[in-house]
PyMOL CGO cylinders between C-alpha atoms (Angstrom):
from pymol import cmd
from pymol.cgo import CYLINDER

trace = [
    CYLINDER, -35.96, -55.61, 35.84, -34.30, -58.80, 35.54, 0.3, 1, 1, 1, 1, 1, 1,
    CYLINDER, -34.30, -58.80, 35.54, -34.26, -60.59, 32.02, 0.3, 1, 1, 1, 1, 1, 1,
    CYLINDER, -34.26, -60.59, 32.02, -36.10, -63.55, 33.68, 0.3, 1, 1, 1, 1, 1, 1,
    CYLINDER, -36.10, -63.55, 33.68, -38.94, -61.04, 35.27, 0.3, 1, 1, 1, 1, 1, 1,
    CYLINDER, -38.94, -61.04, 35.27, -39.38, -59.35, 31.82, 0.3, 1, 1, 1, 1, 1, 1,
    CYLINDER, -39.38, -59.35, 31.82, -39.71, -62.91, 30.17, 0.3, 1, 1, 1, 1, 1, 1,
    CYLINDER, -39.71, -62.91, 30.17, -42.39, -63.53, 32.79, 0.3, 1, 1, 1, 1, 1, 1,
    CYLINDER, -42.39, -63.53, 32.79, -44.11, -59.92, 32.19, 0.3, 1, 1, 1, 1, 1, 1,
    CYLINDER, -44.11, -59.92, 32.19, -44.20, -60.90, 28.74, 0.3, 1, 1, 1, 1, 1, 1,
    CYLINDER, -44.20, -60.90, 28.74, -46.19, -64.63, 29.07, 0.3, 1, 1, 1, 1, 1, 1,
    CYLINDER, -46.19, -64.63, 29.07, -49.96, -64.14, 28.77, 0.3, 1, 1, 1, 1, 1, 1,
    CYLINDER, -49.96, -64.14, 28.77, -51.48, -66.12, 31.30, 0.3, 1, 1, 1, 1, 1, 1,
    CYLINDER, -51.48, -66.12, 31.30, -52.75, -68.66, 29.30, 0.3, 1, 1, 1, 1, 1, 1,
    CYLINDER, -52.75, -68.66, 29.30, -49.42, -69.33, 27.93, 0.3, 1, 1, 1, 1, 1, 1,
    CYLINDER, -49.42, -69.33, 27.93, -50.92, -68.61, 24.71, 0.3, 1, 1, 1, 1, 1, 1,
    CYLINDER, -50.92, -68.61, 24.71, -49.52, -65.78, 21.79, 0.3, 1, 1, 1, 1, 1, 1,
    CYLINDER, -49.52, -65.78, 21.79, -51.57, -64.05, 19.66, 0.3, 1, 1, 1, 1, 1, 1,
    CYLINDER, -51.57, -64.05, 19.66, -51.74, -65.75, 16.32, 0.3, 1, 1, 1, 1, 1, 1,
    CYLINDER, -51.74, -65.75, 16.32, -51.17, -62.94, 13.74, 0.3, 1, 1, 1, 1, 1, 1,
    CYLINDER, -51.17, -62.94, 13.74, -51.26, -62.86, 9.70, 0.3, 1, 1, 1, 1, 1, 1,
    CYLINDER, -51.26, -62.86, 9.70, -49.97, -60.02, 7.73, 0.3, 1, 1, 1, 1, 1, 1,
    CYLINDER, -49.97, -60.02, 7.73, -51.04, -59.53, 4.15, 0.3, 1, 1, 1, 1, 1, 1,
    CYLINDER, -51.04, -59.53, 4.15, -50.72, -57.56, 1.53, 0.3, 1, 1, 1, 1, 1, 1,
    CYLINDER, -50.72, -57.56, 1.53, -52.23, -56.72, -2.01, 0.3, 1, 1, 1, 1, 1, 1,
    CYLINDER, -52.23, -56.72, -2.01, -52.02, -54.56, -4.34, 0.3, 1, 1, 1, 1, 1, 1,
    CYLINDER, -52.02, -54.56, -4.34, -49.99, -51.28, -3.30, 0.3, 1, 1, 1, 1, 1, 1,
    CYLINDER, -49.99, -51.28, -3.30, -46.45, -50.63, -2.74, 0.3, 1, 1, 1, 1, 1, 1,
    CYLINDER, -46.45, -50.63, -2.74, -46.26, -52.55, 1.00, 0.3, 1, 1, 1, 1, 1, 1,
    CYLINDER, -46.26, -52.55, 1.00, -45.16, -49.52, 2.21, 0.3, 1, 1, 1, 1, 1, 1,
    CYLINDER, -45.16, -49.52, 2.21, -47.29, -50.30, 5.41, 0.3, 1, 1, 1, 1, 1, 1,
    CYLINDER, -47.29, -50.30, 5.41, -45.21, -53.43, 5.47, 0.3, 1, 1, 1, 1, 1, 1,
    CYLINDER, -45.21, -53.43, 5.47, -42.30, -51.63, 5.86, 0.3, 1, 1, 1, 1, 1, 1,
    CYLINDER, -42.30, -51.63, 5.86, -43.29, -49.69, 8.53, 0.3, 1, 1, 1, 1, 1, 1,
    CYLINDER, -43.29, -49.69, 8.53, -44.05, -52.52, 10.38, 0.3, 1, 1, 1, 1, 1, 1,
    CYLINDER, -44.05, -52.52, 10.38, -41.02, -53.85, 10.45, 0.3, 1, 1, 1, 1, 1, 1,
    CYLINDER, -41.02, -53.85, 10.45, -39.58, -51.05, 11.83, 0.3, 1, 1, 1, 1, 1, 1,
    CYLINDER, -39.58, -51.05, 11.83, -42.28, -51.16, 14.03, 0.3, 1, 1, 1, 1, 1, 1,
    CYLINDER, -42.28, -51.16, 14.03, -40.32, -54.48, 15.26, 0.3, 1, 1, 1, 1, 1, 1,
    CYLINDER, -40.32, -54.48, 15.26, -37.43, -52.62, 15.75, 0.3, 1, 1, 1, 1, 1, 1,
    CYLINDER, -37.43, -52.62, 15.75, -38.19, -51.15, 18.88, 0.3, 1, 1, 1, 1, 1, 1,
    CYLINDER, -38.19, -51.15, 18.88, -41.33, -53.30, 20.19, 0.3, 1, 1, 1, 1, 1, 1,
    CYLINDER, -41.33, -53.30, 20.19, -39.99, -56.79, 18.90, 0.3, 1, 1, 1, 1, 1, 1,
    CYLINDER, -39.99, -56.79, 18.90, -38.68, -57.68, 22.56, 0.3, 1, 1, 1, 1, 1, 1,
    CYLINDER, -38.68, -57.68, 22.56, -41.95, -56.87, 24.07, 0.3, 1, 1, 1, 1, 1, 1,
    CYLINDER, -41.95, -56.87, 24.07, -44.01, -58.58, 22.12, 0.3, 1, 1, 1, 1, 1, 1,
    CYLINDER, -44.01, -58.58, 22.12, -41.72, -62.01, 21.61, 0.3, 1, 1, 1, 1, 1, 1,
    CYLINDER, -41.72, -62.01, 21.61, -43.41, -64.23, 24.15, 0.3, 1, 1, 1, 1, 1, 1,
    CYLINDER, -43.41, -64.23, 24.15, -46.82, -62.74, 23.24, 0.3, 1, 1, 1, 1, 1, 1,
    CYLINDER, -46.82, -62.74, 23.24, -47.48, -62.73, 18.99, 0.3, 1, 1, 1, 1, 1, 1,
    CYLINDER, -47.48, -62.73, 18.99, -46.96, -65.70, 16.93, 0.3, 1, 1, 1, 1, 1, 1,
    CYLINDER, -46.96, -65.70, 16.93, -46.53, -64.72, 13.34, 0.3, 1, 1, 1, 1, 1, 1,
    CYLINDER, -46.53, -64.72, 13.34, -48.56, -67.53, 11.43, 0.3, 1, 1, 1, 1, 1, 1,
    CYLINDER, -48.56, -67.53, 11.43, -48.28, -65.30, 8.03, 0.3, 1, 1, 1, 1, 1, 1,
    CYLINDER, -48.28, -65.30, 8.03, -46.10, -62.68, 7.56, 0.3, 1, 1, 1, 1, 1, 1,
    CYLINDER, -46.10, -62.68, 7.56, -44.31, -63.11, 4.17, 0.3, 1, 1, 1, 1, 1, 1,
    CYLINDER, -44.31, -63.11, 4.17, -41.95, -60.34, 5.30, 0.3, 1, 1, 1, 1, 1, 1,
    CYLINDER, -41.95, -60.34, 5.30, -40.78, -62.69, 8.09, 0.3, 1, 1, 1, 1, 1, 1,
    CYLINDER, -40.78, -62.69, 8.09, -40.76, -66.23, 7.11, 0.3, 1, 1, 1, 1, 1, 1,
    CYLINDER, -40.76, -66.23, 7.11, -41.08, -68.29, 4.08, 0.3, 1, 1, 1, 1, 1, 1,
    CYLINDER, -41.08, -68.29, 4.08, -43.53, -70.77, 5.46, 0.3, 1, 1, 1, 1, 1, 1,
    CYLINDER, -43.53, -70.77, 5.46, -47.12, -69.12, 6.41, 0.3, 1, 1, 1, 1, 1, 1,
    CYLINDER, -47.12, -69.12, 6.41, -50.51, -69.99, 7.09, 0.3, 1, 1, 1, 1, 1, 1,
    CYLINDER, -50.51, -69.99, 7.09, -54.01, -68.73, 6.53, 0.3, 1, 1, 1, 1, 1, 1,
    CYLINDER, -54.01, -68.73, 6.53, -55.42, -70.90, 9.30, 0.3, 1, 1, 1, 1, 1, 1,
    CYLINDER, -55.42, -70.90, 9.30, -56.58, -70.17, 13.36, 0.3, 1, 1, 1, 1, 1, 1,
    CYLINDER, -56.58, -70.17, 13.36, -55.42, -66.45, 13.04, 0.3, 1, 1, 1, 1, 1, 1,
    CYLINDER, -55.42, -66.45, 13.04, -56.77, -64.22, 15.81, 0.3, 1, 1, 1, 1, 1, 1,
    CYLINDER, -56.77, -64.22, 15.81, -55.87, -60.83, 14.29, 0.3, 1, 1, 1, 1, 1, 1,
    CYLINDER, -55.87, -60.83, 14.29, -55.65, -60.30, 10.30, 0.3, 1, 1, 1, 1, 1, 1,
    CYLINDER, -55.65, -60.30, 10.30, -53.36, -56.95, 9.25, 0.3, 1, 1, 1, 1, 1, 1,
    CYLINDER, -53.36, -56.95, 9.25, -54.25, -56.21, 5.62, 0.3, 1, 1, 1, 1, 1, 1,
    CYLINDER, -54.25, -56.21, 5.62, -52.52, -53.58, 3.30, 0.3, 1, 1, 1, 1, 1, 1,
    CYLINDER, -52.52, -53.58, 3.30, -53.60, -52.87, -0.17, 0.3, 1, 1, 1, 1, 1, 1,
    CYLINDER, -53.60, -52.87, -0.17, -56.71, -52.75, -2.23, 0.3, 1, 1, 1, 1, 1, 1,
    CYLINDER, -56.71, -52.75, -2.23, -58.20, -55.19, -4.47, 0.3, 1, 1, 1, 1, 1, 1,
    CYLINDER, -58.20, -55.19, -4.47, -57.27, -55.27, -8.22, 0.3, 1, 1, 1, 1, 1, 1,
    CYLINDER, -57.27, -55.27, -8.22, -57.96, -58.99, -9.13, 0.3, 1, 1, 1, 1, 1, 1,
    CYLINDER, -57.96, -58.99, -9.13, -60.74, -61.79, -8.80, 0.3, 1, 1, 1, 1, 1, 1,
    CYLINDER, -60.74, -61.79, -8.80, -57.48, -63.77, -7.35, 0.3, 1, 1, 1, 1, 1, 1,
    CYLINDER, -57.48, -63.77, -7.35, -56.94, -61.25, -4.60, 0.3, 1, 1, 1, 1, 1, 1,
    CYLINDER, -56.94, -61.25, -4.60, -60.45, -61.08, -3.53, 0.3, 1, 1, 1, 1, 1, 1,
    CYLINDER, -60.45, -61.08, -3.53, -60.99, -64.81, -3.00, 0.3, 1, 1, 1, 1, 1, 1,
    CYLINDER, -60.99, -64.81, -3.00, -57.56, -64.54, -0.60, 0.3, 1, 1, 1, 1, 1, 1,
    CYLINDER, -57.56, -64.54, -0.60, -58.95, -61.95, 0.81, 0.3, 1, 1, 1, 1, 1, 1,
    CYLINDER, -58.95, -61.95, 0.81, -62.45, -63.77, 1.56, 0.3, 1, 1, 1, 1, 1, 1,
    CYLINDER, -62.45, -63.77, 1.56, -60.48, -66.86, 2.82, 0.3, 1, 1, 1, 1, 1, 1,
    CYLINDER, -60.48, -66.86, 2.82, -58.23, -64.60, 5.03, 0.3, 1, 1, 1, 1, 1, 1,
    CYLINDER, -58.23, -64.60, 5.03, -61.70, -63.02, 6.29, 0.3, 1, 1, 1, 1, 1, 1,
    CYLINDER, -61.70, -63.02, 6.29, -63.15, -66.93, 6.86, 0.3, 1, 1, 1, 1, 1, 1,
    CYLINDER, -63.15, -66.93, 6.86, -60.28, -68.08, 8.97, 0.3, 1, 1, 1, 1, 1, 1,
    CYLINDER, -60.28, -68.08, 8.97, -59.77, -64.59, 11.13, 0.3, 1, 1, 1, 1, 1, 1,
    CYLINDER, -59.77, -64.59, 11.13, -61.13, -63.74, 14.22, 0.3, 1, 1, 1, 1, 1, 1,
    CYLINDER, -61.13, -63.74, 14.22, -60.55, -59.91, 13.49, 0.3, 1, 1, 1, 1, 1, 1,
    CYLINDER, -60.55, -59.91, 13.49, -59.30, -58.25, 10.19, 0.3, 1, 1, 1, 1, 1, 1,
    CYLINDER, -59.30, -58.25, 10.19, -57.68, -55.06, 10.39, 0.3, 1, 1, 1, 1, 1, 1,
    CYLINDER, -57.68, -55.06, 10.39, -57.28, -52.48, 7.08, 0.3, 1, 1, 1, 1, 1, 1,
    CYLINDER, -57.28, -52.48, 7.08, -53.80, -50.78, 7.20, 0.3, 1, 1, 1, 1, 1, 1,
    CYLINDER, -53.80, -50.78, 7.20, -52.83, -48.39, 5.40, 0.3, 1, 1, 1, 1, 1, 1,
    CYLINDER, -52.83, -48.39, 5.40, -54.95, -45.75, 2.82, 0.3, 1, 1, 1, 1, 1, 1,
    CYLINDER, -54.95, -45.75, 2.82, -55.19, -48.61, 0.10, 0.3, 1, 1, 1, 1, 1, 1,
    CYLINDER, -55.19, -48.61, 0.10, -57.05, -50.98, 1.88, 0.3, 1, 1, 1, 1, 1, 1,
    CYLINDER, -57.05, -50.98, 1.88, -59.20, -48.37, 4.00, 0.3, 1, 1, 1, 1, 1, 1,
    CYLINDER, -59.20, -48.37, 4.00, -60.12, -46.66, 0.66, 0.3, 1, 1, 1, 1, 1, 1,
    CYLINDER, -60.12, -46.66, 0.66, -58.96, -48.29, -2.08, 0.3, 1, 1, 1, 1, 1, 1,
    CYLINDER, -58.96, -48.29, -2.08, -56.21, -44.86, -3.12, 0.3, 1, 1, 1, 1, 1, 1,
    CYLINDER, -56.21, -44.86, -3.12, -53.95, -44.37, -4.42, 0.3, 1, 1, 1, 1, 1, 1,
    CYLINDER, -53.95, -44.37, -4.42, -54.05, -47.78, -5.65, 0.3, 1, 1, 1, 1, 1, 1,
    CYLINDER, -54.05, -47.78, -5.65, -57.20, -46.68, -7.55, 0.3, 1, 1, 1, 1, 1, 1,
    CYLINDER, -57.20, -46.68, -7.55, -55.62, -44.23, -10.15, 0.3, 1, 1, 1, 1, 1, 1,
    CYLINDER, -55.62, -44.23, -10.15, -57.22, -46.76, -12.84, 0.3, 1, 1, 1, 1, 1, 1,
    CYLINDER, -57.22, -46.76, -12.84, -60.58, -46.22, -11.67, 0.3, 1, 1, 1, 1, 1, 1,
    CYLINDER, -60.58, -46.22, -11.67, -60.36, -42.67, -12.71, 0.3, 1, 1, 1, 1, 1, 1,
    CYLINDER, -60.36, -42.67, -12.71, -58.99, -43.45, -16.58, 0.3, 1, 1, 1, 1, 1, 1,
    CYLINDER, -58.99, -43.45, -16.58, -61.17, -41.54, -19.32, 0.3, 1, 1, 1, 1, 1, 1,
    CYLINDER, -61.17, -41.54, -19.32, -62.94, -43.81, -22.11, 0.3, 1, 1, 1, 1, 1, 1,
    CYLINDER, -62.94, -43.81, -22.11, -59.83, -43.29, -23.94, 0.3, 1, 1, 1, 1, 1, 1,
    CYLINDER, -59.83, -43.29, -23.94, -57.11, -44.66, -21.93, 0.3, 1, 1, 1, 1, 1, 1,
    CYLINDER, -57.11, -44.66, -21.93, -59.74, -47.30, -20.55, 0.3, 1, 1, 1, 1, 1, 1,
    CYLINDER, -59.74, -47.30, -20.55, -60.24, -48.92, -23.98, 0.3, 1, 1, 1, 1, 1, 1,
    CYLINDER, -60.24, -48.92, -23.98, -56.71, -48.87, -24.12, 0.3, 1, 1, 1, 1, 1, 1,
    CYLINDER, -56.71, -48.87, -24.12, -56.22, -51.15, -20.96, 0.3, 1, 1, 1, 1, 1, 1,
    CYLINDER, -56.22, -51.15, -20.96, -58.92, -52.92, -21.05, 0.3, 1, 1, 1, 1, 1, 1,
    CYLINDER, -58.92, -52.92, -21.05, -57.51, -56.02, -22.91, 0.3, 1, 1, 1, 1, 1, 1,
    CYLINDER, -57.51, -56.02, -22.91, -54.73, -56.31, -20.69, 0.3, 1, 1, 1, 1, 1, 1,
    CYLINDER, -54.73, -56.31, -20.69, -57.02, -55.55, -17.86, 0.3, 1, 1, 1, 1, 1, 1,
    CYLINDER, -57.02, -55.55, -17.86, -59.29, -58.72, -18.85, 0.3, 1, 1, 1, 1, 1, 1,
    CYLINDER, -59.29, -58.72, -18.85, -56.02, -61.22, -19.67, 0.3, 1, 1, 1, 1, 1, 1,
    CYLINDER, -56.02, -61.22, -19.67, -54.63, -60.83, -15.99, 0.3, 1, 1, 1, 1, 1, 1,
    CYLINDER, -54.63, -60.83, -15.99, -58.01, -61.16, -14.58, 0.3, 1, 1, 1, 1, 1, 1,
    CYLINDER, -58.01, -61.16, -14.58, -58.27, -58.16, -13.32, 0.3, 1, 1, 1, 1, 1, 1,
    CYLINDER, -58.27, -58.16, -13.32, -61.59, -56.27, -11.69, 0.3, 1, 1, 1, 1, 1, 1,
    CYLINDER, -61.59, -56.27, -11.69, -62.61, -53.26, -13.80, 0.3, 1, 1, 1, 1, 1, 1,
    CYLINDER, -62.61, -53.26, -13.80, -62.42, -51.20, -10.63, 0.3, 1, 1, 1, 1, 1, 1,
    CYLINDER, -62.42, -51.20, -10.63, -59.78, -51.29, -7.75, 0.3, 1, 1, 1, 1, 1, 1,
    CYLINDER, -59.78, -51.29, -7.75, -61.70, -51.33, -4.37, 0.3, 1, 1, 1, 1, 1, 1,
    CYLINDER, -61.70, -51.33, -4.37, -60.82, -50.89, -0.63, 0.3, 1, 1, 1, 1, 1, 1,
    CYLINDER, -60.82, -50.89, -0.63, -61.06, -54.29, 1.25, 0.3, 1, 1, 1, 1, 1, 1,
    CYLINDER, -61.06, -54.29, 1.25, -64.29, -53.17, 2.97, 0.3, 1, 1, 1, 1, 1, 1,
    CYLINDER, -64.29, -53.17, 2.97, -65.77, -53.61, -0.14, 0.3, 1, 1, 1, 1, 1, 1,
    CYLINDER, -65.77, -53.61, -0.14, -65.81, -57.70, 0.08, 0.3, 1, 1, 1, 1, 1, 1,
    CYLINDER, -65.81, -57.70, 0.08, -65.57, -58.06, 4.16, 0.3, 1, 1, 1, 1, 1, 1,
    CYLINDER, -65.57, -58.06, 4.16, -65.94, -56.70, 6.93, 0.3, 1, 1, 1, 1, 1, 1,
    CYLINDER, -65.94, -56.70, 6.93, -63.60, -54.99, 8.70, 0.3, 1, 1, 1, 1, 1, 1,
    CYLINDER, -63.60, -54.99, 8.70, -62.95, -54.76, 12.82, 0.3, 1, 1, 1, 1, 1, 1,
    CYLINDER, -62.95, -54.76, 12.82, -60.89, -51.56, 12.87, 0.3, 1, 1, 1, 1, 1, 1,
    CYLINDER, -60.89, -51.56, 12.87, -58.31, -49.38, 10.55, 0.3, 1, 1, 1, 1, 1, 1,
    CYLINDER, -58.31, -49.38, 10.55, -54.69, -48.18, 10.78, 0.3, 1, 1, 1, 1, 1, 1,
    CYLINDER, -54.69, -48.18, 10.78, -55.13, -45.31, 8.63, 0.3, 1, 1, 1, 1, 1, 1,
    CYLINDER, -55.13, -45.31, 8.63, -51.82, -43.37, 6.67, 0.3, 1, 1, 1, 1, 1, 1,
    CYLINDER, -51.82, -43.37, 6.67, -49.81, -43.95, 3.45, 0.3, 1, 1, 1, 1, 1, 1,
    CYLINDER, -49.81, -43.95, 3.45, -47.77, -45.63, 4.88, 0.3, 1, 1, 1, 1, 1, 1,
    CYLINDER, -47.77, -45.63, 4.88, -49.33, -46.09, 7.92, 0.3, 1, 1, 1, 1, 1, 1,
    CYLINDER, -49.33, -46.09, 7.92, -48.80, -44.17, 11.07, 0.3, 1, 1, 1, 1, 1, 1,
    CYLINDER, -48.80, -44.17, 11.07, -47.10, -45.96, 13.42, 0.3, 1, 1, 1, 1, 1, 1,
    CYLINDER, -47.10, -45.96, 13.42, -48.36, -45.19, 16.96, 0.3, 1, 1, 1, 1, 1, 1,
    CYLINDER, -48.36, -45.19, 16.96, -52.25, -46.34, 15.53, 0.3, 1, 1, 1, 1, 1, 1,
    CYLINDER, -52.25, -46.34, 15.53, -50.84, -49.76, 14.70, 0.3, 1, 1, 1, 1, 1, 1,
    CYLINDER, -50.84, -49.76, 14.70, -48.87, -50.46, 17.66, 0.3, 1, 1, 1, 1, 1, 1,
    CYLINDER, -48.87, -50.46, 17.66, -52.16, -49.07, 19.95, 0.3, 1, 1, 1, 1, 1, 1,
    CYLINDER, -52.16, -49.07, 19.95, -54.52, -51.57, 17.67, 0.3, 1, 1, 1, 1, 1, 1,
    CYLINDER, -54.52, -51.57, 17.67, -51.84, -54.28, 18.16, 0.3, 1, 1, 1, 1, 1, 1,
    CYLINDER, -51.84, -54.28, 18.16, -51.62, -53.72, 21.85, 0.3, 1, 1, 1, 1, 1, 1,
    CYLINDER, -51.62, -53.72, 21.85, -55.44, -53.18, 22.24, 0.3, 1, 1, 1, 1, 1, 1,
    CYLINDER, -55.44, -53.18, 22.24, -56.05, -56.96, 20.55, 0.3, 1, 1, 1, 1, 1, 1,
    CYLINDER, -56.05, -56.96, 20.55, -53.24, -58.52, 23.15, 0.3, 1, 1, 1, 1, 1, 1,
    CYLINDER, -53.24, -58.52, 23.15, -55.19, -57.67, 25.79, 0.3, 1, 1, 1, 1, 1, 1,
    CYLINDER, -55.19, -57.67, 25.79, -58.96, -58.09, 23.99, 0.3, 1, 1, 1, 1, 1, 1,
    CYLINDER, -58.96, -58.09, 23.99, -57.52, -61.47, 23.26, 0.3, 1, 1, 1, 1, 1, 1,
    CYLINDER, -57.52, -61.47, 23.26, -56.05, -62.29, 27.19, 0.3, 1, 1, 1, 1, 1, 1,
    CYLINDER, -56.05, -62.29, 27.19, -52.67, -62.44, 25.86, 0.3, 1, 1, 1, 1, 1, 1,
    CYLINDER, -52.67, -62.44, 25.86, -51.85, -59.30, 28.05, 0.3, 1, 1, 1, 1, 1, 1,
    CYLINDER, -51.85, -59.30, 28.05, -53.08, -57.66, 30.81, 0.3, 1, 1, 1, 1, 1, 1,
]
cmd.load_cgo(trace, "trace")
């Protein structure tokens, strides 16, 4: 295939890319990671089709505004985090939970399990960060259109959910 007919296989029809935002919260972004090694191999393919309006991994500049498709890794630790989250929800057409911290909440959660002891311990510091007593899974404050599950997460699942939104969306055929 020619580089011009494999520019032209990768135009939706509209002329229109998916707008995408990738976020994260509290975890170790190791589902970050893995997607950009994702982009490693499927970067080329998906170049005419996915515009990245926030992906703090990519690009300094980002967005939380007209995104079709929302990819969210970590849980939810702070009052900050779940008003982004709620605003990420509000502007999204579809919000997707990556990863076992945001589907679930571990192993983020290890605080949630503290005895009395060590819990009266952190507490203070807990409060003066503004932090939720309990972590939580995003599901917890919106909903959620579909799941990449793993820790990190597995890779096949999110190119397959990526792929299936180009084409719910019209980008692809």
């Amino acid at each position: 295939m020619t580089e011009t007919a494999a520019t032209e296989n990768n135009q939706s029809a509209a002329g229109r890319k998916l707008n995408v935002g990738i976020f994260s919260f509290t975890g170790d972004e190791g589902c970050v990671i893995v997607f950009t090694e994702i982009l490693n191999y499927k970067i080329a393919e998906w170049k005419g089709l996915i515009n990245f309006k926030s992906a703090r991994v990519l690009q300094s500049k980002n967005e939380i505004e007209d995104i079709d498709v929302a990819f969210v890794e970590g849980a939810i630790s702070t009052y900050k985090e779940e008003e982004k989250l709620k605003e990420i929800r509000a502007k999204s057409r579809k919000v997707v939970a990556i990863g076992t911290c945001a589907i679930d909440g571990a192993p983020s959660n290890h605080r949630n399990f503290f005895d009395k002891e060590k819990w009266d311990e952190i507490e203070p510091v807990i409060k003066q960060f503004g932090h939720r007593p309990k972590v939580q899974p995003i599901g917890d404050f919106i909903k959620v259109d579909a799941t990449v599950p793993g820790c990190p997460i597995i890779e096949q699942k999110f190119v397959e959910v990526m792929e299936g939104y180009l084409k719910e969306f019209g980008i692809k055929n």
